[in-house]
DSSP file (Angstrom, degrees, kcal/mol; ACC not computed):
  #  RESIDUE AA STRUCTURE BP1 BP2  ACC     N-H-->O    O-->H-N    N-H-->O    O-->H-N    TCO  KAPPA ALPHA  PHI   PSI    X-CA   Y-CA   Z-CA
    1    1 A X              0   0    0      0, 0.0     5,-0.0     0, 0.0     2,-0.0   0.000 360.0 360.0 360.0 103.4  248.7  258.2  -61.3
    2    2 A X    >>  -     0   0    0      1,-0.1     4,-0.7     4,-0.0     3,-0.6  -0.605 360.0 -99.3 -80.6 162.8  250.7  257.4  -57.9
    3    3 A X  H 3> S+     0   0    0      1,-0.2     4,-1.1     2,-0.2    -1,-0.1   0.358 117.3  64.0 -57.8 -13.5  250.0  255.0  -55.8
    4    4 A X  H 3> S+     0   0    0      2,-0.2     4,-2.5     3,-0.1    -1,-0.2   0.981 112.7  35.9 -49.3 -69.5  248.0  257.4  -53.4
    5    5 A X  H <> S+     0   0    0     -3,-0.6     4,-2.7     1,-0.2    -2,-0.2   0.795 111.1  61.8 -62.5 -32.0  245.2  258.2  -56.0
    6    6 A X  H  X S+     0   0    0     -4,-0.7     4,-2.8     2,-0.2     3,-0.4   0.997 111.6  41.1 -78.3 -72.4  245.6  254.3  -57.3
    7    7 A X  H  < S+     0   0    0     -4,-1.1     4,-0.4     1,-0.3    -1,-0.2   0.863 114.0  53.3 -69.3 -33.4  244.3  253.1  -53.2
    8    8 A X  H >X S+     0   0    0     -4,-2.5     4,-1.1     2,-0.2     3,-0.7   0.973 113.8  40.9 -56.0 -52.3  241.6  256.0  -53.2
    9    9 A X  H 3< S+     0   0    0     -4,-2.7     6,-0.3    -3,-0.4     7,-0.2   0.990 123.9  38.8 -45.2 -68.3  240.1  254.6  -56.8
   10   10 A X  T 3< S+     0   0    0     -4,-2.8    -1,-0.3     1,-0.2    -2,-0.2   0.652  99.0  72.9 -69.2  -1.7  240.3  251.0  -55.7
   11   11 A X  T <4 S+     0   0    0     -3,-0.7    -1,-0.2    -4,-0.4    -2,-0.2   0.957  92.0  78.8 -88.4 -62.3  239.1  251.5  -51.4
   12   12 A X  S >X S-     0   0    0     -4,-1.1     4,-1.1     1,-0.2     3,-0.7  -0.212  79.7-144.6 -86.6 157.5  235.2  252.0  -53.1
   13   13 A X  T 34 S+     0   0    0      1,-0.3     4,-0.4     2,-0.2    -1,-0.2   0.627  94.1  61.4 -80.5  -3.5  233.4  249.0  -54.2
   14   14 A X  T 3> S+     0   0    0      3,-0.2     4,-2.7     2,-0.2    -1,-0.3   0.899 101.1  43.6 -73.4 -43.9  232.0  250.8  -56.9
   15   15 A X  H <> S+     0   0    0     -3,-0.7     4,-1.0    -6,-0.3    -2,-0.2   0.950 113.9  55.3 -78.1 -21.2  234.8  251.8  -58.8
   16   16 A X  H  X S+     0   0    0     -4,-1.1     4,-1.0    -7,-0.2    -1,-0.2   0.707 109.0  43.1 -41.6 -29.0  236.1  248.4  -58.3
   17   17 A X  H >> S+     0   0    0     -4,-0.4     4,-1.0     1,-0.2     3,-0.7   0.913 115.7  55.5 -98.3 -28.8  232.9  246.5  -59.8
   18   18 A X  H 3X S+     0   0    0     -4,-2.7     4,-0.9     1,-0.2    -2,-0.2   0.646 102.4  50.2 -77.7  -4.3  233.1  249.2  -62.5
   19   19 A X  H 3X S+     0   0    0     -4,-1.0     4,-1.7     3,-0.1    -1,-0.2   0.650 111.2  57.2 -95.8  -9.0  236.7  248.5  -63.6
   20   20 A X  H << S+     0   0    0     -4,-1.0    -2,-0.2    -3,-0.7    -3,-0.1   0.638 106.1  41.0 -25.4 -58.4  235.4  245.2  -63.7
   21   21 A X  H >X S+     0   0    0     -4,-1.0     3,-2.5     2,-0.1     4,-2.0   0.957 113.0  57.7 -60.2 -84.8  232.7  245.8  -66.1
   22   22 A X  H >X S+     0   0    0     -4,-0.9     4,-1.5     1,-0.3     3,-1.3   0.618 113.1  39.3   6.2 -90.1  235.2  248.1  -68.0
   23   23 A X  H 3X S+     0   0    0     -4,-1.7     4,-1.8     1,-0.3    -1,-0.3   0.673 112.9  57.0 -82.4 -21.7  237.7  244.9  -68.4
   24   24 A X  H <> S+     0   0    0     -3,-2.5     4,-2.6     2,-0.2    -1,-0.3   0.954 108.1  44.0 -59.7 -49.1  234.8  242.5  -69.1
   25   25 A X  H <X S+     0   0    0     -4,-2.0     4,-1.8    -3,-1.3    -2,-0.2   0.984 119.7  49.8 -72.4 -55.9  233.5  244.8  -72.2
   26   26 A X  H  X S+     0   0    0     -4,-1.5     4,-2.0     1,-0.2    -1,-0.2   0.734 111.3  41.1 -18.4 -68.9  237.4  244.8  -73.1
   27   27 A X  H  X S+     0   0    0     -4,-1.8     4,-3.4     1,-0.2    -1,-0.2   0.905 114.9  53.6 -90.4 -56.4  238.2  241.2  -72.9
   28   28 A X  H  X S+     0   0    0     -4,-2.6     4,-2.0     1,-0.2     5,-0.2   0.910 116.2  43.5 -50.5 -53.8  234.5  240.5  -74.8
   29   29 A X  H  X S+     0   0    0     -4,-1.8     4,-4.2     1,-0.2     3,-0.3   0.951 111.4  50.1 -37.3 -56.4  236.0  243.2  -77.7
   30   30 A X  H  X S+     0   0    0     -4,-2.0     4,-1.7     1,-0.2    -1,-0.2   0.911 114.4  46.5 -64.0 -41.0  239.3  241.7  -77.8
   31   31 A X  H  X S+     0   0    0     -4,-3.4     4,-2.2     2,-0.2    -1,-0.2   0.881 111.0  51.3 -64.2 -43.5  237.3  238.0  -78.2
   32   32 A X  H  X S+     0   0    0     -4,-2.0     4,-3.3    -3,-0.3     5,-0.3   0.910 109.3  50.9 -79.5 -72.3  235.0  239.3  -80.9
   33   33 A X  H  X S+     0   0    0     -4,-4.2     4,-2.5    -5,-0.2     5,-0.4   0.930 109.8  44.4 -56.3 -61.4  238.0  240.7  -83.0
   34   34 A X  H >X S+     0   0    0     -4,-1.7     4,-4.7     2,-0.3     3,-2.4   0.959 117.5  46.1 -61.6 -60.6  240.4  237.6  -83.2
   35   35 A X  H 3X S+     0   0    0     -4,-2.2     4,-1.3     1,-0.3    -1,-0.3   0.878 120.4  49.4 -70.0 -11.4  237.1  235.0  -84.0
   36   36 A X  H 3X S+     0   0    0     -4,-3.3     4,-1.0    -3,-0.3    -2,-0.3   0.733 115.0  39.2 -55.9 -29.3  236.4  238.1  -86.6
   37   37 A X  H <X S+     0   0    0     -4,-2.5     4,-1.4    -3,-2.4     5,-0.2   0.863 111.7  54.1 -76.6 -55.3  239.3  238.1  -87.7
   38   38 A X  H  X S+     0   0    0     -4,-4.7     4,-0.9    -5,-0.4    -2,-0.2   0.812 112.9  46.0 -54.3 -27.6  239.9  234.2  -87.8
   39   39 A X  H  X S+     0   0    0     -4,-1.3     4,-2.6    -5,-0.3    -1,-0.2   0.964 110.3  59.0 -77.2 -54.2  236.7  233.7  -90.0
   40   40 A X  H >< S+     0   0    0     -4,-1.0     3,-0.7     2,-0.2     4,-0.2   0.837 111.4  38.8 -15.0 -91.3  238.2  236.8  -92.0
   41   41 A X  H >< S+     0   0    0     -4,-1.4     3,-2.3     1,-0.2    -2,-0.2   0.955 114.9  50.2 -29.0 -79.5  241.5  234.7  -92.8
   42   42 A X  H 3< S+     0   0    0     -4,-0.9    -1,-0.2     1,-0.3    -2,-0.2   0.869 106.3  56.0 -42.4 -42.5  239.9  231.7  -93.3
   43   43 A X  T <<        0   0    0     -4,-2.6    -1,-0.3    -3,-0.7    -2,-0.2   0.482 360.0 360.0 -62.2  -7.9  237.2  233.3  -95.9
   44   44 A X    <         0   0    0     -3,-2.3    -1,-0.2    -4,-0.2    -2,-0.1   0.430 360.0 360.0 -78.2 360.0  240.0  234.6  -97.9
């Protein structure tokens, strides 16, 4: 991806609030697994 297509993606405010979402549902995964994991480890 060059930096052309990169400033076409980001210029509408829709794909912006949808890489948003996107990195919300990420960050929520990513949260989910470590205190899944940390009760994991600890239950062992």
């Amino acid at each position: 991806m060059n930096n052309d297509d990169f400033e076409k993606y980001y210029e509408s405010q829709e794909a912006n609030e949808d890489s948003k979402s996107d990195a919300n549902v990420i960050l929520f995964l990513v949260i989910v697994s470590v205190i899944a994991m940390t009760y994991w480890v600890a239950g062992q």
